[in-house]
Every structure is written in structure tokens, then in C-alpha cells.
N, C-alpha and C positions, 0 to 999 in steps of 0.2 A: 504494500500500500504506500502513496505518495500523499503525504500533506505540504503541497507547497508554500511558504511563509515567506517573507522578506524577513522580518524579526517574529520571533515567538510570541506569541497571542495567547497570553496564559489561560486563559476564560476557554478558548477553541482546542486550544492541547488537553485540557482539563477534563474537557467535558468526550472529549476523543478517548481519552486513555479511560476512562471509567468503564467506558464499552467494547474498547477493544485490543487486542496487543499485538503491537503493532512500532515498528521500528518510526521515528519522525526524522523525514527529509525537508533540509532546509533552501529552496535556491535565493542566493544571492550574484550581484555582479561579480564578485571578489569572494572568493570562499573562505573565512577566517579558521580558524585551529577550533575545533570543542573537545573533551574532557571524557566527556558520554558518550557513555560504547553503544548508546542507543537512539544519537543523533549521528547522519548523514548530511555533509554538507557539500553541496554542487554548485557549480555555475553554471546559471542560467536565466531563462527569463519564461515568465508566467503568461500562459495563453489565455485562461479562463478566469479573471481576477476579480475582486468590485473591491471598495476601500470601506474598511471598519474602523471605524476612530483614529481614521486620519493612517491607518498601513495597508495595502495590499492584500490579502489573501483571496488564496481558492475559493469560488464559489461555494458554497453549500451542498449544492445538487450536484456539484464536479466530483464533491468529499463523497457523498453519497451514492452517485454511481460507480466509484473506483471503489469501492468499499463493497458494493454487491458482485462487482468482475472479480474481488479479490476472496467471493465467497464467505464473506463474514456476515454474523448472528443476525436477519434478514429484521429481528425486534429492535435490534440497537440502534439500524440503520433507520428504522422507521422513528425512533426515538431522538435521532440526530432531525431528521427530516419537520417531523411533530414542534422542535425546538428551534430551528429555523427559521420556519413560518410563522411560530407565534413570535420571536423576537425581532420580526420584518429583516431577515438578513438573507431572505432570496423568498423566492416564489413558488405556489403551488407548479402556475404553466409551465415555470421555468424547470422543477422537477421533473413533472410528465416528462419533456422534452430530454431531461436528462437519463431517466429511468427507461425509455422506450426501447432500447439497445438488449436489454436485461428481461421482457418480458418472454420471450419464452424461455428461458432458465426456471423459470416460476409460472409454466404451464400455461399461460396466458399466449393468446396470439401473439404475432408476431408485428412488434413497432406498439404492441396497446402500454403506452408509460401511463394513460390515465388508470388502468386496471393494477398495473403496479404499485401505481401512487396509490388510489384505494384502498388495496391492500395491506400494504404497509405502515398507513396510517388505521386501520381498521386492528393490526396486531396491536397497537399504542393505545387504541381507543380513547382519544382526546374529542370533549364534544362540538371541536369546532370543525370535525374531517368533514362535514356538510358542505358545510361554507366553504373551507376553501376546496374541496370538489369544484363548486362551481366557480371558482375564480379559475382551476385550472380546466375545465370546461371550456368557457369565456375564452383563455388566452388561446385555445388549440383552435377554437372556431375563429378567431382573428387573427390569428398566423399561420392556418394550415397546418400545423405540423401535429404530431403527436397522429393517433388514429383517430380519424375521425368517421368509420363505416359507421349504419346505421344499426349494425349489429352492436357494436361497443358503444354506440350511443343508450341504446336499450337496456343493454349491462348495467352502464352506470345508474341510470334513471331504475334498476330495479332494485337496486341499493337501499 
């Protein structure tokens, strides 16, 4: 698994390690010396980013789908995903979209991220997976992406 940081985000590392174990990769432009046989440090530069109090890091849904390719506790990830959402640090749509890669690994057609998203949030059972369903609904129907047959539309809707 890759958690890519500029600097260390104690709050994201924290809330990572609690659910999963998992070595922390760090890229910077300049790779500095670490201490810790359980940090990796690289040079590089970050594809999928947004800015958290003012540093860089990996999207949310990025951590979340590299986290399901990498085969980990499918609850945690819905528990990373769940916590996400509620602390506005990425998007139901932007899930789907990220999740969609992963759904037949977890018997779901193929490309359905909304049935994953579901899913996943449905293991967490937080009562706001309604709501943001249809925000991730909403954003598939306004960008195309994600599946949008009338069959996985039916799915959802029998939820």
C-alpha cells in the first residue's frame, strides 16, 4: 500500500494505522534520511492530491481504492471512506468513481463503484449512506462516469 504525503499528517497516518498494517510511503522532491524501519521515502510527485490544512495529500478515494487492490479489511476501508465524507475531505461521486475499478473483486458488475460505494458504507452503517448515495448518484448522472445502466440504477433505488 502507498500513502503518499508531502509531510506527515498525523490525524491521516492515525486514523490509517488503526485499521491497517501497512508500511507509510512518503514522496517528496528531495528524499530526507528517516529513522523508521516503517517509513519509505521517495522522490516524487503526486498525481491525485487536494490540500488539507494548507499540505498536499492523497485523495481519500485514491487511499481507498489502493487499499481495496491491496486486499485489505473491505470494513476499514468503508470506515476510512464513512470518515471522509463526513469530514468533507473528498466525495461520495468522487468514491464511486474511484471504487468502480474494484467492483467485480466484490461480485458486483463490472465498473458498478456506486454498488461498491453502497456496500461498503452499508458494512459501517452510518445513517447518513442515504444521503450521500444520492450525492454520489447526482455526481455519476452529471459526469457520466461511474455505471450508470438502468439495471444498477434499480439496484440502488432498491436499497
Amino acid at each position: 500500500m502507498v500513502i503518499c504525503l508531502i509531510r506527515p499528517m498525523g490525524q491521516v497516518l492515525a486514523v490509517l494505522a488503526d485499521v491497517i498494517d501497512a508500511f507509510i510511503e512518503i514522496a517528496r522532491p528531495r528524499p530526507p534520511q528517516s529513522r523508521r524501519p516503517d517509513v519509505r521515502l521517495h522522490r516524487g510527485t503526486i498525481q491525485k492530491w487536494i490540500e488539507l490544512r494548507g499540505l498536499p495529500v492523497t485523495r481519500p478515494s485514491v487511499i481507498a481504492s489502493d487499499l481495496l487492490g491491496e486486499r485489505e479489511d473491505p470494513a476499514a476501508v468503508g470506515h476510512i471512506i464513512a470518515e471522509a465524507i463526513r469530514e468533507a475531505h473528498d466525495y461520495p461521486g468522487t468514491f464511486a468513481d474511484a471504487l468502480a475499478p474494484h467492483a467485480t473483486a466484490f461480485g458486483l458488475r463490472p465498473g458498478d463503484g456506486l454498488g461498491l460505494l453502497r456496500w461498503l458504507l452499508d458494512l459501517v452503517g452510518d445513517p447518513e449512506t442515504s444521503h450521500w448515495m444520492g450525492e454520489a448518484r447526482a455526481h455519476v448522472a452529471r459526469t457520466g462516469s461511474g455505471d450508470t445502466s438502468p439495471v444498477a440504477g434499480a439496484r440502488e433505488r432498491a436499497r
